[in-house]
C-alpha positions in Angstrom: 14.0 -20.4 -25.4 15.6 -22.8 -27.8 12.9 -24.3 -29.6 9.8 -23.6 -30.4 6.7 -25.0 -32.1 3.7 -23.2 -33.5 0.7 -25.8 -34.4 -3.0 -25.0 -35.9 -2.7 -21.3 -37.5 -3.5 -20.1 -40.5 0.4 -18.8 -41.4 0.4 -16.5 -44.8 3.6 -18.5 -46.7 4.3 -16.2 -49.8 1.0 -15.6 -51.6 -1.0 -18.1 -49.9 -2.5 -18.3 -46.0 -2.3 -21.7 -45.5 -2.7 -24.2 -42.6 0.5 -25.4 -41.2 3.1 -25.7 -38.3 6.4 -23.3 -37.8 9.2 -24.6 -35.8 11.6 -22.1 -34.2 15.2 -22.6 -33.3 16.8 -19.5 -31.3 16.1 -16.7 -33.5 15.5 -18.3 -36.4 12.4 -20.1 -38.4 14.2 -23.9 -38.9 11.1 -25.7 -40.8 7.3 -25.0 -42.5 5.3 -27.5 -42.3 3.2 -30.5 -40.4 6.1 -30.9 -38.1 4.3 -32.6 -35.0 6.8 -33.1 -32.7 7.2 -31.6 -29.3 9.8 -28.9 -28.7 10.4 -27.3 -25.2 7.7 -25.2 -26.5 4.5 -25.3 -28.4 1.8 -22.5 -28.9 -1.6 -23.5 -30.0 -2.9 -21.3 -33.3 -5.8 -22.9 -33.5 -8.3 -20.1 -35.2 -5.5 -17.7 -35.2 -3.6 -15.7 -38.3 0.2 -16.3 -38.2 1.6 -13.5 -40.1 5.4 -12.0 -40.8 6.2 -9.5 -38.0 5.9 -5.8 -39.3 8.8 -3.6 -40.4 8.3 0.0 -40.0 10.6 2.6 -41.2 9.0 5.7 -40.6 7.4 6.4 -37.2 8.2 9.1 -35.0 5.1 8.6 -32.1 8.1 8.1 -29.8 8.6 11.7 -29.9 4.9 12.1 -28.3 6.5 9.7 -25.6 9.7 12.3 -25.1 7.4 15.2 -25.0 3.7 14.9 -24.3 3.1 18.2 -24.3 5.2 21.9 -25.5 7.6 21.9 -23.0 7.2 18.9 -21.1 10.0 16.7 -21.3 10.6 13.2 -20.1 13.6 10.8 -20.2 14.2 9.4 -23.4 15.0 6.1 -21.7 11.6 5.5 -20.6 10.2 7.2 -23.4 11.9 4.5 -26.1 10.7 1.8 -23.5 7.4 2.8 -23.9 7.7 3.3 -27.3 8.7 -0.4 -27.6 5.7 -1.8 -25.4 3.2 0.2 -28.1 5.4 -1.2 -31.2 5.8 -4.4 -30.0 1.7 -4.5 -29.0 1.2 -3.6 -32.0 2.5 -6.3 -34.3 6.0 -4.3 -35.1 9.0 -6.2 -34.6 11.3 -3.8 -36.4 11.0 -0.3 -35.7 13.0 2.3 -37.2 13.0 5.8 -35.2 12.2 8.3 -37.8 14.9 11.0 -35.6 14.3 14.5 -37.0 17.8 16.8 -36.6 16.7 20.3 -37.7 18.4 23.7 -37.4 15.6 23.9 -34.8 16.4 24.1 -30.9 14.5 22.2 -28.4 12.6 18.3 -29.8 14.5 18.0 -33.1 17.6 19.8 -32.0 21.2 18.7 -32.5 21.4 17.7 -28.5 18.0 15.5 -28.5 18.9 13.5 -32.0 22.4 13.0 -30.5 20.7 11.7 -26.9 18.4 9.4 -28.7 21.1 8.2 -30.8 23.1 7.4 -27.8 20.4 6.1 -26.2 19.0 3.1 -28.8 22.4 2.3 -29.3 22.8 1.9 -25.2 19.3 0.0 -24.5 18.6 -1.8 -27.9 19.4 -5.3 -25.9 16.8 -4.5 -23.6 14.4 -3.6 -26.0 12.0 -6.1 -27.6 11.8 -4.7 -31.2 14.8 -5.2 -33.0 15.0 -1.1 -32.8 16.9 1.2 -35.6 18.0 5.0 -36.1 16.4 6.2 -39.1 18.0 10.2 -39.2 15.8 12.8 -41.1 18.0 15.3 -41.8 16.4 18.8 -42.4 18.8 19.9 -45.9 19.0 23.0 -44.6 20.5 22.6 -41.4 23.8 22.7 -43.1 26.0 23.3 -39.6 25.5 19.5 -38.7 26.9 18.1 -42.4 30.4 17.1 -40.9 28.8 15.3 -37.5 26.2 13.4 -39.5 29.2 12.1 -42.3 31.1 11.0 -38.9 27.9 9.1 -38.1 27.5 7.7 -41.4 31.4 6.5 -41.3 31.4 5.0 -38.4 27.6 2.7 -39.1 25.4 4.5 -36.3 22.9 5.1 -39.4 20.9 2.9 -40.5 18.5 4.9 -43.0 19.1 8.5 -44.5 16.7 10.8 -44.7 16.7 14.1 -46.7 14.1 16.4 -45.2 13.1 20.1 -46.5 10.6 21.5 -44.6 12.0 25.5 -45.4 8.8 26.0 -47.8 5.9 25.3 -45.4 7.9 27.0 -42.6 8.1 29.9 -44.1 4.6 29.3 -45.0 3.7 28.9 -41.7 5.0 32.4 -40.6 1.6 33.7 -42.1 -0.4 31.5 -40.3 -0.6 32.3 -36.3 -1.8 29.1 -34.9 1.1 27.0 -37.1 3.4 29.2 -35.8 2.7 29.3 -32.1 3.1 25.3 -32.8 6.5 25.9 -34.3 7.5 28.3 -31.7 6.6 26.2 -28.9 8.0 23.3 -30.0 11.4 25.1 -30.8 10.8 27.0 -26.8 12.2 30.6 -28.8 9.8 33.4 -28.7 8.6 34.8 -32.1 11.2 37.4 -32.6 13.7 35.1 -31.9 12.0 32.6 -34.0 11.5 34.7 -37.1 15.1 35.9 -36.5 16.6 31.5 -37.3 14.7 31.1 -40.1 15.8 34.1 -42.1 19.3 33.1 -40.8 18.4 29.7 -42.3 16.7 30.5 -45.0 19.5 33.0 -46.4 22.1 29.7 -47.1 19.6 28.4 -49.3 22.5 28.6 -52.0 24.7 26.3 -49.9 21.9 23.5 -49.8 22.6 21.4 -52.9 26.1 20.7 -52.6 25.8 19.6 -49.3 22.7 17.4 -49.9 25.4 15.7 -52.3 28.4 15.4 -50.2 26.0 14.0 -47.4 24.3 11.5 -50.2 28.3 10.4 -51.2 28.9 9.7 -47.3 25.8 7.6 -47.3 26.8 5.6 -50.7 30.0 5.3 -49.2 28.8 3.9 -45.9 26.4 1.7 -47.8 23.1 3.6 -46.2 19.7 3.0 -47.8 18.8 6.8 -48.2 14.8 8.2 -48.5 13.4 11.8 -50.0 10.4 13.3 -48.0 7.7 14.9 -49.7 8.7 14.9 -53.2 6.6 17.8 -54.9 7.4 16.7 -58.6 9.0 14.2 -60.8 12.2 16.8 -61.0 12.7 16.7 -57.2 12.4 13.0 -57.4 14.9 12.3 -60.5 17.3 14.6 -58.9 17.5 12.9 -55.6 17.7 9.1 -57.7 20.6 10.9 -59.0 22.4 11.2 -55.7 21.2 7.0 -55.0 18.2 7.6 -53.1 16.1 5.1 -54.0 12.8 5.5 -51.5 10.6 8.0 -51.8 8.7 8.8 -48.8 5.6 10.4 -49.1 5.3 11.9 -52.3 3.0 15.2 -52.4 1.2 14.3 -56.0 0.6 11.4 -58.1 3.0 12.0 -61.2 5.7 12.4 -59.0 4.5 8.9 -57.4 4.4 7.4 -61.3 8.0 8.9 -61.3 9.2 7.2 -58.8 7.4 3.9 -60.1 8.2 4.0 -63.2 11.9 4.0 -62.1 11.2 1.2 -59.9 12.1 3.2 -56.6 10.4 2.1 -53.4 7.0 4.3 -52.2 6.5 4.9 -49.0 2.6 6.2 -47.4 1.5 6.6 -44.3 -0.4 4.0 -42.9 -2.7 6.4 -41.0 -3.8 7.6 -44.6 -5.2 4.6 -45.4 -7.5 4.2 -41.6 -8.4 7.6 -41.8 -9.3 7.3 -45.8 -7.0 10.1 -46.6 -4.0 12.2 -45.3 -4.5 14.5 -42.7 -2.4 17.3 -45.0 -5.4 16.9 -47.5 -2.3 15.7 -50.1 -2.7 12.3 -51.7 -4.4 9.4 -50.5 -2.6 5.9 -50.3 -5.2 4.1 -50.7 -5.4 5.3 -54.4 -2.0 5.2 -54.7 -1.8 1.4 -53.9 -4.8 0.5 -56.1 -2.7 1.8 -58.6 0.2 0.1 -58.3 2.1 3.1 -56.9 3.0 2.6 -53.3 5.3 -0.2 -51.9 5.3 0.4 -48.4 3.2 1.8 -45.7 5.0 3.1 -42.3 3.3 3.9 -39.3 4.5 7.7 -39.5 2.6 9.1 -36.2 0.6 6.3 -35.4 1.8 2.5 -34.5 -1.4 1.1 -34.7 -1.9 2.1 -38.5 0.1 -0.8 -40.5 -2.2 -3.7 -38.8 -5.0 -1.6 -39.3 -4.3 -0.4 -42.6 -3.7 -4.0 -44.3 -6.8 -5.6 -42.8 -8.6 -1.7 -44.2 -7.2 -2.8 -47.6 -8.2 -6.3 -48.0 -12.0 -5.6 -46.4 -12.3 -2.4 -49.5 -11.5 -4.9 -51.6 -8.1 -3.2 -52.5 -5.6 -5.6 -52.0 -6.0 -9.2 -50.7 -4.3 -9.7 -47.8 -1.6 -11.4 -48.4 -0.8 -8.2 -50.4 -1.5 -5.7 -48.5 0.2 -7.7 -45.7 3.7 -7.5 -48.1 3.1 -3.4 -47.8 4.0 -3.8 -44.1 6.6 -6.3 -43.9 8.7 -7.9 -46.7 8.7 -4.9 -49.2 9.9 -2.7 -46.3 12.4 -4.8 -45.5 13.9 -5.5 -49.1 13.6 -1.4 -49.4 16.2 -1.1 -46.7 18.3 -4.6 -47.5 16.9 -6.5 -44.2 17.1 -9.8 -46.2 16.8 -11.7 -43.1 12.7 -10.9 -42.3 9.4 -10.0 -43.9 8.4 -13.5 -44.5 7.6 -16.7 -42.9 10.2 -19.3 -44.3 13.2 -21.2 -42.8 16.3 -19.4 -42.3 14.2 -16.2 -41.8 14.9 -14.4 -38.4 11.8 -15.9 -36.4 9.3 -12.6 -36.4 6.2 -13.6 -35.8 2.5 -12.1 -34.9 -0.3 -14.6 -34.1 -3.5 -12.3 -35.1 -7.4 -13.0 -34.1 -8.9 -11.5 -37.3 -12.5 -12.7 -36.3 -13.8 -8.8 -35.9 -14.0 -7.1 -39.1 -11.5 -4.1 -39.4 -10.5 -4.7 -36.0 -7.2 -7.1 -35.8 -6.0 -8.1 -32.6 -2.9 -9.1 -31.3 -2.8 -12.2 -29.7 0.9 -12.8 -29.5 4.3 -11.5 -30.8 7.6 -13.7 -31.3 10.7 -11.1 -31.9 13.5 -12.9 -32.9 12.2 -16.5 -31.4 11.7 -14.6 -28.1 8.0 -14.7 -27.2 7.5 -10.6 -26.4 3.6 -10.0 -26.1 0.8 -12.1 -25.0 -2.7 -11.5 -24.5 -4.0 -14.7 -23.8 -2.3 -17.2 -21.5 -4.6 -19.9 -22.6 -3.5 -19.9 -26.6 -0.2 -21.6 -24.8 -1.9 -25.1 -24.5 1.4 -27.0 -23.4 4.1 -24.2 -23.0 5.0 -23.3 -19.2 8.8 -22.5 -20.8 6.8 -19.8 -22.7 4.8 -18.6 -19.8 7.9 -18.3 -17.6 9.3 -16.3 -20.6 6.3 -14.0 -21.1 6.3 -13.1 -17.3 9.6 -12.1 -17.3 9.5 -9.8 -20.4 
């Protein structure tokens, strides 16, 4: 589809939803405003939000998609095609793949995170949502330093996690029904289980210089890098030391003022903010963003959460939603340097949701445009003179 015209919405435009027409050219947003002429294209807004297409950089409900159940495995092929039906359906047009390598065996082994990788890279043209490898690298699985600064090098990153889980697994030893979850994940029996992490846990010295030589390699290769579960304004300052800028999911609110006061990017879960809390019992983002101290939310284990979450905020009076809708899309994407989306404005790649926001707190999806192409349609009928887009739909 080459051009494209989308008449009657109500498009949010900075701070402001306003009434107005978006023409599309390819893959990019060419004009705002009451341009009236017919392209080979034109979908009917009438009643409809247009929004900024969501850019998610933490979800890993693809892994549900890999493995349903403990043990159960299916081909990551059709579980990232599946995984980009649900993202796509669900407003998120950029999706990064929150890829956990642990010194685990079995989901979040070296040989799965090396399978996905191979695989997003092989099927990304196929895949609607313009679809990204964000690594999570458990610090202490110190054996795969050298392979991840080779991926690094040669750009198949494209965000940088630093991971420690070591304390609540440890933890978790204590606790029979975490560990049995643990252990079946990881398909070793307990002896053998208890046997890796004291392995593990005994190079605990060896962990901070390699979380530096791996935050060099990511500098170096120019990598927007992220700290998970910050548990105080030390761990935070010490990881801005290394250039890692996002903080994802801190555990406590003065390590979240930390982080603010620095001006590094905050990342929640949007589940948090449905549910009214986090499922850990740590902080809730909805506090958090009331007080200024969260940027972003990411859909973390859930894709539905982000649309959810910004109409949540703006009917609790939070945010409004032109604000809440920034937590979602453009502050995500200036966190990782994606200069190119997060708003609706010419030159911007053309990412765009059309939204029927008449139920309260329930946000549907009428249509997504991923880079010009329209993806997702629920409503044939919203396409009042567009058989191009009709064709298009049916074939995607």
């Amino acid at each position: 589809m080459t051009d494209m015209l989308i008449e009657g919405g109500r498009v949010l435009l900075g701070q402001e939803i306003v009434e107005t027409t978006l023409r599309l050219a390819g893959r990019e947003i060419v004009s705002v405003g009451s341009d009236h002429s017919r392209g080979s294209s034109g979908i009917d807004a009438d009643g409809l939000l247009v929004l900024p297409g969501i850019v998610d950089l933490h979800g890993d409900a693809f892994e549900r998609q890999m493995m349903p159940r403990p043990g159960v495995d299916f081909p990551i092929d059709v579980a990232l095609v599946d995984s980009d039906r649900q993202a796509i359906s669900n407003g998120i047009t950029t999706v990064f793949h929150a890829t956990t390598w642990s010194w685990e065996p079995g989901l979040r082994s070296a040989d799965n995170a090396g399978r996905l990788l191979e695989a997003i890279e092989a099927m990304r043209p196929q895949l609607a949502a313009d679809t990204r490898f964000h690594l999570r690298h458990e610090t202490y699985n110190l054996d795969a330093e050298t392979e991840i600064m080779e991926w690094l090098a040669e750009g198949r990153v494209d965000l940088f996690a630093f991971n420690d889980h070591m304390d609540s697994t440890v933890a978790s030893l204590a606790k029979p029904q975490k560990r049995s979850r643990m252990m079946e994940r990881t398909g070793l029996s307990g002896e053998a289980f208890d046997c890796l992490v004291e392995r593990v846990v005994a190079r605990a010295h060896d962990v901070p210089a390699s979380i530096a030589r791996l935050a060099q390699a990511a500098r170096d290769a120019n990598v927007r890098m992220l700290s998970h579960d910050d548990d105080s304004p030390e761990m935070r300052r010490a990881f801005r030391s290394h250039g890692v800028g996002i903080a994802e999911f801190p555990v406590n609110e003065e390590t979240a003022r930390e982080a603010a006061s620095a001006g590094d990017f905050i990342v929640f879960g949007a589940p948090n903010v449905v549910r009214g809390g986090s499922h850990t019992g740590w902080t809730r983002a909805s506090d958090m963003i009331a007080k200024g101290l969260c940027s972003v939310l990411a859909s973390d284990y859930y894709y539905p959460a982000p649309l959810l979450a910004a109409f949540r905020l703006a009917a609790d009076g939070v945010l409004p939603l032109a604000e809440a809708w920034q937590l979602i899309s453009s502050a995500p994407a200036q966190a990782v340097g994606l200069t190119d989306r997060g708003t609706l404005a010419a030159a911007q790649r053309a990412d765009i949701l059309l939204v029927d926001n008449t139920l309260p707190l329930r946000p549907r999806i009428v249509a997504v445009i991923s880079a010009g192409r329209l993806v997702h349609l629920t409503e044939a009928n919203r396409l009042a003179h567009a058989p191009v887009a009709r064709k298009a739909v049916a074939a995607a």
